[in-house]
DRENDO-1510 file (C-alpha; in Angstrom, 1 decimal, always signed):
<recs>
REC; n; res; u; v; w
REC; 1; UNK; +0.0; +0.0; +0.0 .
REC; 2; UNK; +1.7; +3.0; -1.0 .
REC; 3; UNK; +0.3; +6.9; +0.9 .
REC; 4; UNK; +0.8; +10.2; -1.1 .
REC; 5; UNK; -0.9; +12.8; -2.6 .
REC; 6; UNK; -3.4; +12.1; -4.8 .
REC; 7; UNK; -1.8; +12.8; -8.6 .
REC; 8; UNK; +1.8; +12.0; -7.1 .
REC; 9; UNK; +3.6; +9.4; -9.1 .
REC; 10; UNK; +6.1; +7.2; -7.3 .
REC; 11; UNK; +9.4; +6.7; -9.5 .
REC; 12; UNK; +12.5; +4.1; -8.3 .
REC; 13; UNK; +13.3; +4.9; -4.7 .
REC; 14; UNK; +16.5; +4.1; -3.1 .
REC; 15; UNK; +17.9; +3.0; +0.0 .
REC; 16; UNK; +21.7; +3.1; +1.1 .
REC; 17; UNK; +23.3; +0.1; +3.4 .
REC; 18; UNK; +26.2; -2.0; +3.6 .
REC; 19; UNK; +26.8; -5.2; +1.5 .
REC; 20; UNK; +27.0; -7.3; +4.7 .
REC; 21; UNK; +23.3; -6.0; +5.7 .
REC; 22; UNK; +21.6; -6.8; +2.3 .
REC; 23; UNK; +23.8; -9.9; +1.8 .
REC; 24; UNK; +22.2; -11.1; +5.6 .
REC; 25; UNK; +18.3; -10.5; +4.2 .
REC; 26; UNK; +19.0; -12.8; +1.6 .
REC; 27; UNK; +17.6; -15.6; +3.4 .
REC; 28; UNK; +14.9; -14.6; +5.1 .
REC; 29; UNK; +13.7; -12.9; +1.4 .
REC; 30; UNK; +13.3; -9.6; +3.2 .
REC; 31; UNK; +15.2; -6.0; +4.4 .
REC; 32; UNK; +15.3; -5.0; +7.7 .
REC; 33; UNK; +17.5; -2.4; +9.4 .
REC; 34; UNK; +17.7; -0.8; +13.0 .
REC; 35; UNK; +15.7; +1.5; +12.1 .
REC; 36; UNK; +12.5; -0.1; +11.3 .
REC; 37; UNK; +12.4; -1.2; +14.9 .
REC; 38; UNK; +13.5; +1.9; +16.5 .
REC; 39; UNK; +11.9; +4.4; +14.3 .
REC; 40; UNK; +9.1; +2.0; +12.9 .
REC; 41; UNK; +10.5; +2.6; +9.2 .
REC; 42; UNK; +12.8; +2.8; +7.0 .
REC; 43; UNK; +14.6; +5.4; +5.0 .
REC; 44; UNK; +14.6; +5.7; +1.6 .
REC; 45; UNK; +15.0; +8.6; -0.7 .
REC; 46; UNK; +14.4; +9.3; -4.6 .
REC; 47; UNK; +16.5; +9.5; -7.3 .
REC; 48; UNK; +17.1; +13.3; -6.5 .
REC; 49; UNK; +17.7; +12.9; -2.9 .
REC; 50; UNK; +19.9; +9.5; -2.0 .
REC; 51; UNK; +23.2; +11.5; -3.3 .
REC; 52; UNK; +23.2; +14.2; -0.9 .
REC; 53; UNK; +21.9; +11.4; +1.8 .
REC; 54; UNK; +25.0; +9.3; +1.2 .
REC; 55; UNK; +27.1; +12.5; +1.8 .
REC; 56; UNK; +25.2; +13.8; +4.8 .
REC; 57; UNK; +25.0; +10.5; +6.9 .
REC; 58; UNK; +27.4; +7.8; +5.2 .
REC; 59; UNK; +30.7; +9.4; +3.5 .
REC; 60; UNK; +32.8; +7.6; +5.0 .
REC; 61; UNK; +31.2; +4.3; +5.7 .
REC; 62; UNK; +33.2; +1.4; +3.8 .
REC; 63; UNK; +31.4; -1.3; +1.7 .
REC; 64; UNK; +28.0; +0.6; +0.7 .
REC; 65; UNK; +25.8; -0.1; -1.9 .
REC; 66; UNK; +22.5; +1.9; -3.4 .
REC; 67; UNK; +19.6; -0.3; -3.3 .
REC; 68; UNK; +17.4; +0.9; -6.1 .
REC; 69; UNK; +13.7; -0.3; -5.5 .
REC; 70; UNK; +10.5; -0.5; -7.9 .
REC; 71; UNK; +8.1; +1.2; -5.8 .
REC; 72; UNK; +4.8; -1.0; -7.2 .
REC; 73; UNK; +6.9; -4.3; -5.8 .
REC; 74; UNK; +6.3; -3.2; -2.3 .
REC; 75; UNK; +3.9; -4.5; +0.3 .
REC; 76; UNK; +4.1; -2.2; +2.9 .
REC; 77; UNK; +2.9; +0.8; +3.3 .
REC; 78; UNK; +5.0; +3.7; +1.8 .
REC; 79; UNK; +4.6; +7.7; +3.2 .
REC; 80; UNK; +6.4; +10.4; +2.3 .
REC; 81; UNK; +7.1; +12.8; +5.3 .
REC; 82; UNK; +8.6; +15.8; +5.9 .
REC; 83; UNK; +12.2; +15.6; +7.3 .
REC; 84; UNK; +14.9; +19.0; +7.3 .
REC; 85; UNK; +12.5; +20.5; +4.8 .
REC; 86; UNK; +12.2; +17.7; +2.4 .
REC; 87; UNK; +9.6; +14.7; +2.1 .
REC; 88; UNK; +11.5; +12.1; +2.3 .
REC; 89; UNK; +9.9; +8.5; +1.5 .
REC; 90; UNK; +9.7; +6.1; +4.8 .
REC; 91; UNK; +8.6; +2.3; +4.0 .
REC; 92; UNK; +6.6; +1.2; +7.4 .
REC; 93; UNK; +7.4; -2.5; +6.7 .
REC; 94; UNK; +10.6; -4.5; +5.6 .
REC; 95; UNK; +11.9; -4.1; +2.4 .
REC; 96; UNK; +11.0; -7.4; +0.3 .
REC; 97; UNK; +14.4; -8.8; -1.7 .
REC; 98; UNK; +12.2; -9.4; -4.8 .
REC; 99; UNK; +11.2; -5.0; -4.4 .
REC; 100; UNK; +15.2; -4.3; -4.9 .
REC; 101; UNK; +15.5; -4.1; -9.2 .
REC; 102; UNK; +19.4; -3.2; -8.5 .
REC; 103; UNK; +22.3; -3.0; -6.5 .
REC; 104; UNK; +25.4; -1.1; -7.0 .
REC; 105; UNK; +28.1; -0.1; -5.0 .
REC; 106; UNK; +27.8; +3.7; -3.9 .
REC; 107; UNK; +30.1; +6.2; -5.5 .
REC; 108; UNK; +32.2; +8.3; -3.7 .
REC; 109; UNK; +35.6; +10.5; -4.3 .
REC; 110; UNK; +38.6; +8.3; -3.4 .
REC; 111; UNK; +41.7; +10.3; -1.9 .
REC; 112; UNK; +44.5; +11.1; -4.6 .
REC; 113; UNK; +47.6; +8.6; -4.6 .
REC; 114; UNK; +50.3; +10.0; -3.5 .
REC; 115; UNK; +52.3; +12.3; -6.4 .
REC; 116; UNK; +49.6; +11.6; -8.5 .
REC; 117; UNK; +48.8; +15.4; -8.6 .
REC; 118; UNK; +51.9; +16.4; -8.7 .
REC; 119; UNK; +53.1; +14.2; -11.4 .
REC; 120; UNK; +50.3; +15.3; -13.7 .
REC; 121; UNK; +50.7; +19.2; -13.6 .
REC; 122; UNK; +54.4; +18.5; -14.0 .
REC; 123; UNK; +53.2; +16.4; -17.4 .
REC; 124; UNK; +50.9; +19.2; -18.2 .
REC; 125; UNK; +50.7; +22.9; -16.9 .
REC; 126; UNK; +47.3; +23.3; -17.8 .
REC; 127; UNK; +46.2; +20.8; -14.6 .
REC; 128; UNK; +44.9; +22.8; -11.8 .
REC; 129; UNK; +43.2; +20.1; -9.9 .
REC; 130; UNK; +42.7; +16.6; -9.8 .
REC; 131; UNK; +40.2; +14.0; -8.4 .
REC; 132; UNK; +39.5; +10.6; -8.5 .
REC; 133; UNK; +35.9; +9.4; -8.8 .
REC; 134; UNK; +34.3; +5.7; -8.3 .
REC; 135; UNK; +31.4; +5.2; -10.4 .
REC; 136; UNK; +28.6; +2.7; -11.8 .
REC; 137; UNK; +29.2; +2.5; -15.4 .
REC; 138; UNK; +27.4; +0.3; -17.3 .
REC; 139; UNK; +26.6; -2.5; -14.5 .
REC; 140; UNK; +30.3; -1.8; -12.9 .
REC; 141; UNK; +32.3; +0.3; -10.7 .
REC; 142; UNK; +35.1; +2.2; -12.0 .
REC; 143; UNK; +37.4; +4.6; -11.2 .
REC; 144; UNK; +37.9; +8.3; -13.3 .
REC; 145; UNK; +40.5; +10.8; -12.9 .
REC; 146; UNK; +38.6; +14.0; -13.6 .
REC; 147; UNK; +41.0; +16.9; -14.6 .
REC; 148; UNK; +40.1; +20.7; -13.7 .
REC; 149; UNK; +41.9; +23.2; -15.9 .
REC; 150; UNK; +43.8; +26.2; -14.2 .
REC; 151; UNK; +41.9; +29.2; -14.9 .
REC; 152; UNK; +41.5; +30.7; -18.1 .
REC; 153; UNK; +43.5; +26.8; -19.4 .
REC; 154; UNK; +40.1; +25.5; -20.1 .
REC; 155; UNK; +40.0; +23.1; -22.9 .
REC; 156; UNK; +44.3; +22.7; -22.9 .
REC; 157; UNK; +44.7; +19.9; -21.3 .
REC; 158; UNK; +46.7; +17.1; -23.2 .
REC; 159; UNK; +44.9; +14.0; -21.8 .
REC; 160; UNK; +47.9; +12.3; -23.8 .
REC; 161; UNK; +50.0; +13.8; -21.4 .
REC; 162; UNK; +48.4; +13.1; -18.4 .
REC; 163; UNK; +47.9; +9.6; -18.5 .
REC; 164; UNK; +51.4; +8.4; -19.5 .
REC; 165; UNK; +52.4; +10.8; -16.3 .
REC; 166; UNK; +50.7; +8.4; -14.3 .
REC; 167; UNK; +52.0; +5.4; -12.7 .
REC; 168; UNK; +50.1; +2.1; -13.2 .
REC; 169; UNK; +51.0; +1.0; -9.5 .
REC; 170; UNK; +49.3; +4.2; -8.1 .
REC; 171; UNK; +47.8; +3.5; -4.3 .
REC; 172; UNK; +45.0; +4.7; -2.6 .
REC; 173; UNK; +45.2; +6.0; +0.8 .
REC; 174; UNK; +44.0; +2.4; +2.0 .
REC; 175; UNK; +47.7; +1.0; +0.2 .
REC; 176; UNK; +45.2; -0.6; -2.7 .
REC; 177; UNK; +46.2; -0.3; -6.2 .
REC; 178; UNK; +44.2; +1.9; -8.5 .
REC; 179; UNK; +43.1; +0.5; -11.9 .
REC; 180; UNK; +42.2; +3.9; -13.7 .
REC; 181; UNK; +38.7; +2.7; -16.1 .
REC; 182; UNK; +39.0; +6.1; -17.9 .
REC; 183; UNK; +40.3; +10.0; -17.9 .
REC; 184; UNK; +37.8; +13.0; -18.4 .
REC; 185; UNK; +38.5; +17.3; -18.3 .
REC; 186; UNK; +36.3; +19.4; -16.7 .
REC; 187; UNK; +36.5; +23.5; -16.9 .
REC; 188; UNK; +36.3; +23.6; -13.3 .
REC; 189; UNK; +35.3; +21.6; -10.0 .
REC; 190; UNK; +31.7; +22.5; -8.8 .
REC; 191; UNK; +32.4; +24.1; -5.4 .
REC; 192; UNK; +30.0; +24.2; -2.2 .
REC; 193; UNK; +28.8; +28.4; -0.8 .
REC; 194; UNK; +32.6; +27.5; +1.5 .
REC; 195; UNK; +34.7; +26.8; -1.3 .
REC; 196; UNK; +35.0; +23.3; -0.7 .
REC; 197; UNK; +34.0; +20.3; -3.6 .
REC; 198; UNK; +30.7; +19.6; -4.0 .
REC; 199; UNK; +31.5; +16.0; -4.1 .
REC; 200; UNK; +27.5; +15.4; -5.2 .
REC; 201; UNK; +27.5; +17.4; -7.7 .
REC; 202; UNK; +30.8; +16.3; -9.4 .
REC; 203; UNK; +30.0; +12.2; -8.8 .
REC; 204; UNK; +26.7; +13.0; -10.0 .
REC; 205; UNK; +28.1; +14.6; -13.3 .
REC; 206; UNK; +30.9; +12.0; -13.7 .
REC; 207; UNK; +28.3; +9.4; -13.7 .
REC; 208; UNK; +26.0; +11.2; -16.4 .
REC; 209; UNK; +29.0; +11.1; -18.3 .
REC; 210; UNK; +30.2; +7.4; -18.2 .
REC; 211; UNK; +26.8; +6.7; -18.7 .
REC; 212; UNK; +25.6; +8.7; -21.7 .
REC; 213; UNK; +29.2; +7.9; -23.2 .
</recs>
């Protein structure tokens, strides 16, 4: 049974957790977190909301995944309430395994190897900044270095350059080797009212990117 405003159409909903917790409700065919008993729901969020969730509340949890659920699969009762000035969707009931259409592993901006940066603007003076991004692209995750230019360099930078600057035994801060999927420029990093990345934003472009590609 699914609550809302009459005319409101329900698209995919999503729900963030860890691997281990969705590979637990495997065998009893059916989702349920903390929070259902302690709050008597669980959180979900739609497609324009589960970003900024995963930043707010789980940036750096290890070993997430999105859980992206078909709304008409579900047998309890779905309301969407109002929470920090949003309305955020709560599902009073467990989540059924047969609701959840896919699951990914959530993105997030990995920290630079060490040099990396460094290496690159010595390869190329255009490079003002450098990120790595872990994506879904086409039913896998993979790793982007996204290149800002320095201003007024936009649109110089030698991609050629760049990637044979980079070392194929680059590590993460975690000491794991990084296979780089693919390269991409970008005028400028989209920054946050303090200056600092918008991390949503940029995963969130990255990812229209691979995906559109």
């Amino acid at each position: 049974m699914i609550a809302c405003d009459a005319g409101t159409v329900v698209k995919e909903l999503f729900h963030i957790t860890t691997r281990t917790a969705w590979n637990h409700a495997q065998s009893s065919r059916a989702y349920r977190p903390p929070t259902l008993d302690s709050e008597g729901f669980i959180h979900l969020s739609t497609d324009e909301q589960w970003r900024h969730t995963l930043h707010r509340f789980y940036r750096d949890e290890p070993d997430l995944v999105i859980l992206r659920i078909d709304p008409s699969r579900l047998r309890s009762e779905l309301r969407f309430e109002r929470a920090d000035g949003e309305d955020f969707p709560h599902l009073y009931g467990p989540l059924e395994v047969e609701a959840v259409v896919q699951i990914r592993d959530a993105p997030h901006v990995l920290r630079t190897p060490r040099g990396l940066a460094e290496r690159l603007a010595a390869a190329d003076d255009a490079i003002g900044e450098v990120a790595l991004c872990s994506v879904f692209d086409r039913g896998r995750t993979a790793i982007y270095v996204v290149l800002a230019a320095k201003p007024g360099r936009a649109g110089q930078i030698s991609l050629r350059d760049a990637m044979e600057a980079a070392n194929p035994d680059d590590l993460n801060a975690s000491g794991e080797v990084v296979g780089y999927a693919g390269w991409m420029q970008l005028h400028s990093f989209p920054r946050l009212p303090d200056g600092a990345l918008d991390e949503v934003a940029l995963l969130a472009y990255v990812e229209s990117l691979v995906q559109n590609d």
